[in-house]
C-alpha positions in Angstrom: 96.2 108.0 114.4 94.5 104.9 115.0 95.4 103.3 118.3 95.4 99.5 117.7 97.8 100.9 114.8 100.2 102.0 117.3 99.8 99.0 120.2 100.4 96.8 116.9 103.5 98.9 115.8 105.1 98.4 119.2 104.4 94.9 119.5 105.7 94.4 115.9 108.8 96.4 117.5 110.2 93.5 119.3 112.8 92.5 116.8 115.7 91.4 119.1 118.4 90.9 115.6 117.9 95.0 114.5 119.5 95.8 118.3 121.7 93.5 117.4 122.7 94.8 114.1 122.8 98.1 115.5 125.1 97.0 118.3 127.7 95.7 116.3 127.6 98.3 114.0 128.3 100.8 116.5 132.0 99.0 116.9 134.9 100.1 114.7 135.5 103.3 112.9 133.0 105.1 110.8 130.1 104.5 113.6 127.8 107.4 112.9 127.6 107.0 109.5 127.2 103.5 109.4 124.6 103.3 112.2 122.4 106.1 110.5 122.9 104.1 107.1 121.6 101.2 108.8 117.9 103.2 110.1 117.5 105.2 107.2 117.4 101.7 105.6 115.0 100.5 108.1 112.7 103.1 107.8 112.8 103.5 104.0 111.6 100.0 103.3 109.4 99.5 106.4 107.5 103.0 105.0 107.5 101.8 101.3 106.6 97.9 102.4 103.8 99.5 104.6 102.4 101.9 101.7 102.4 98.9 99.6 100.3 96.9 101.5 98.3 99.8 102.3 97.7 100.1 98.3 96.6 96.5 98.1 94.1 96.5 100.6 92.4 99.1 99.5 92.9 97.6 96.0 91.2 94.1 97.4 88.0 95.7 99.5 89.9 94.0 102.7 89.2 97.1 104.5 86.7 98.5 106.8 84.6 96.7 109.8 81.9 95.0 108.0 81.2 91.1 108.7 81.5 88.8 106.2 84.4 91.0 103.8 88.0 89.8 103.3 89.3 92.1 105.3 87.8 89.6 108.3 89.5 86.7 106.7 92.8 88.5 106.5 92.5 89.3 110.7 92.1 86.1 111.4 94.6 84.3 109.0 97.0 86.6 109.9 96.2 85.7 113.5 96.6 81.8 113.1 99.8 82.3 111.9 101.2 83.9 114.4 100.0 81.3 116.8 101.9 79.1 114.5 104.8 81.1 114.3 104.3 81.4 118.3 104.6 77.4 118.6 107.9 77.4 116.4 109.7 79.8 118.5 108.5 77.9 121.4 109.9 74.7 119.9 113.2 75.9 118.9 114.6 77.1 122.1 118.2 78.5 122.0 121.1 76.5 123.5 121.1 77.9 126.5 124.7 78.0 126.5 125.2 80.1 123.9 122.5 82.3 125.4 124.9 82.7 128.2 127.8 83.8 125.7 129.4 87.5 126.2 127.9 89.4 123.8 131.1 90.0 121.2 132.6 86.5 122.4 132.8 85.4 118.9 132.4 87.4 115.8 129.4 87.5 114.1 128.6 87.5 110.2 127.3 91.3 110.9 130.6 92.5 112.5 132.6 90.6 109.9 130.9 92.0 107.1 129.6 95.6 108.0 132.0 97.6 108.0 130.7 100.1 105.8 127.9 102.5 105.4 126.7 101.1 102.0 127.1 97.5 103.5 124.7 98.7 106.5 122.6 100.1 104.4 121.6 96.8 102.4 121.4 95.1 105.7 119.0 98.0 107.0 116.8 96.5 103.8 117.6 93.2 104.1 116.3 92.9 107.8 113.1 94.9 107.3 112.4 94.3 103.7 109.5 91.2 104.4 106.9 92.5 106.6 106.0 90.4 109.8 102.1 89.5 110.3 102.0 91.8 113.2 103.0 94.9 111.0 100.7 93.7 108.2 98.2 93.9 110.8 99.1 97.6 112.0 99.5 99.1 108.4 95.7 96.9 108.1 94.6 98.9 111.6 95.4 102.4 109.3 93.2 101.3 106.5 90.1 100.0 108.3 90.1 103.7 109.6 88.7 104.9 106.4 91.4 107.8 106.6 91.9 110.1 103.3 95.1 109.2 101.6 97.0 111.5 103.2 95.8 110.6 106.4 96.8 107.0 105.8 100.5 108.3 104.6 100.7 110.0 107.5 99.5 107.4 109.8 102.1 104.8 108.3 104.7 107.5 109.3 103.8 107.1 112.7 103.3 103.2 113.0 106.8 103.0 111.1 108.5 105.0 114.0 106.8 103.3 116.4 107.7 100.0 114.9 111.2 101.0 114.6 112.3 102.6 118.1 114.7 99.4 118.8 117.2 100.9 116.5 116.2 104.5 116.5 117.0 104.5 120.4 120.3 103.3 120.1 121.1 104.8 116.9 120.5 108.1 119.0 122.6 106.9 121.7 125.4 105.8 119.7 125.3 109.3 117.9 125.0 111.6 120.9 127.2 109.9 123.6 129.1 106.6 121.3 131.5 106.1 124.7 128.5 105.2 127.5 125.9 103.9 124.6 128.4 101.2 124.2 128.5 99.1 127.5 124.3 99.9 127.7 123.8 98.5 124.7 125.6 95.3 125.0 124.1 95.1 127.9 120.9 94.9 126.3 122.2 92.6 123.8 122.9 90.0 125.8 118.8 90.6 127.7 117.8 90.4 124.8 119.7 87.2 123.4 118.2 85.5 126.6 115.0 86.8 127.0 114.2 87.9 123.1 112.8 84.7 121.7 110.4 84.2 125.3 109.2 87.9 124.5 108.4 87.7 120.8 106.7 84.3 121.8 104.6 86.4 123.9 104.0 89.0 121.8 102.5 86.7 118.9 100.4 85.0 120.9 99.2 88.2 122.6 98.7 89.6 119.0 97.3 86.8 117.4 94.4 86.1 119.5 93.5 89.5 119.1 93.2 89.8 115.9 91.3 85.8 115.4 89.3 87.5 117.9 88.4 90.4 116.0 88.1 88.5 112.6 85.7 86.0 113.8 83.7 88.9 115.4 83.3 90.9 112.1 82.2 87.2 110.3 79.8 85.8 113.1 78.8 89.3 114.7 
C-alpha cells in the first residue's frame, strides 16, 4: 500500500457534510438500516469513481515518476486547484451565527427528506459520486506505484476506507450503542460546523503544495 496513498486518503477524509448526513440520519426510526444504506453508498461509488480514474490514467501514460510525462502536469494542476479551492473557502466564511446554532435547531433538507433507506442510499451517491482533487490525487499515488492490477484494486480498497472513516466511525457507533452515539455525535456536529471549513482550508493548502511540489520536481528535476 503506497503511503502518500493513504496520508492523501485521510486528508481527502475531511468531509464535514457526510458526518453530517450521518448524524441526521441516525434520528428517527429505521436508524441501522438507513445509516448502513447511506455507507455502503459511500463506499460503492467512491471504489467505482476511484477504479475509474485508475483506468484512465493508466489509459493516458499519466503514471509513473518520470519528468516531463502528464502525469507531472496532472500533480501539479491538481495542486493549483486546490490552492484555489483553498482561497474560496477562505473567502466565504460561515455566518458566524449560524455556526453557533444547536446542531438540530432547525431542520435540515437531509432530515426532512431521508427518511428512508433507499433515500439514504442515493444521498450516499450523491455526496461522494464527484471525486475531490485530493482523492484524485490518492487513487493517482496507487498508480504511480506501478502495482499489478490486482494490487491497484486492492490498494483502492484501502485508500477508500481510509477516505471514508468519517461515516464508517459513526455508522459503527450508531449501530453498536445508537443511545450514547447520539449526544457524541452532535457533539461533533456542531465542532465540525465551526471548525470544518478552517480545517479543510488547511488541508488543501497542505495538500496542494505537495503535490505542485512534486509535479514541478518530476518536470524540472
Amino acid at each position: 500500500m503506497p503511503s502518500q496513498a493513504l496520508a492523501l486518503a485521510l486528508a481527502a477524509s475531511i468531509y464535514p457534510p457526510a458526518v453530517a448526513a450521518v448524524i441526521a440520519l441516525g434520528r428517527g426510526a429505521e436508524v441501522r438500516s438507513r445509516v448502513f444504506a447511506f455507507v455502503l453508498a459511500a463506499g460503492l461509488v467512491t471504489y467505482a469513481v476511484g477504479a475509474l480514474i485508475l483506468y484512465a490514467l493508466v489509459e493516458l501514460g499519466a503514471t509513473g515518476s518520470h519528468h516531463l510525462t502528464p502525469g507531472a502536469a496532472l500533480d501539479v494542476a491538481l495542486g493549483v486547484l486546490l490552492m484555489l479551492l483553498a482561497l474560496r473557502l477562505h473567502r466565504r466564511r460561515p455566518d458566524p451565527a449560524a455556526a453557533a446554532a444547536p446542531a438540530g435547531a432547525t431542520p435540515s433538507k437531509i432530515e426532512r427528506y431521508l427518511e428512508s433507506r433507499r433515500l439514504a442510499f442515493v444521498l450516499g451517491i450523491v455526496l461522494y459520486v464527484l471525486p475531490s482533487p485530493i482523492y484524485i490525487g490518492a487513487v493517482k499515488a496507487i498508480a504511480d506505484a506501478n502495482l499489478s492490477t490486482s494490487g491497484e484494486l486492492a490498494a483502492l480498497v484501502g485508500v477508500v476506507a481510509v477516505m471514508l472513516w468519517m461515516v464508517e466511525l459513526p455508522m459503527l457507533m450508531l449501530l453498536l450503542v445508537p443511545e450514547r452515539a447520539a449526544g457524541a455525535l452532535e457533539r461533533i456536529n456542531l465542532w465540525f460546523a465551526r471548525n470544518g471549513r478552517s480545517l479543510g482550508i488547511v488541508a488543501a493548502v497542505a495538500v496542494g503544495i505537495y503535490l505542485i511540489v512534486k509535479g514541478l520536481h518530476q518536470l524540472i528535476g
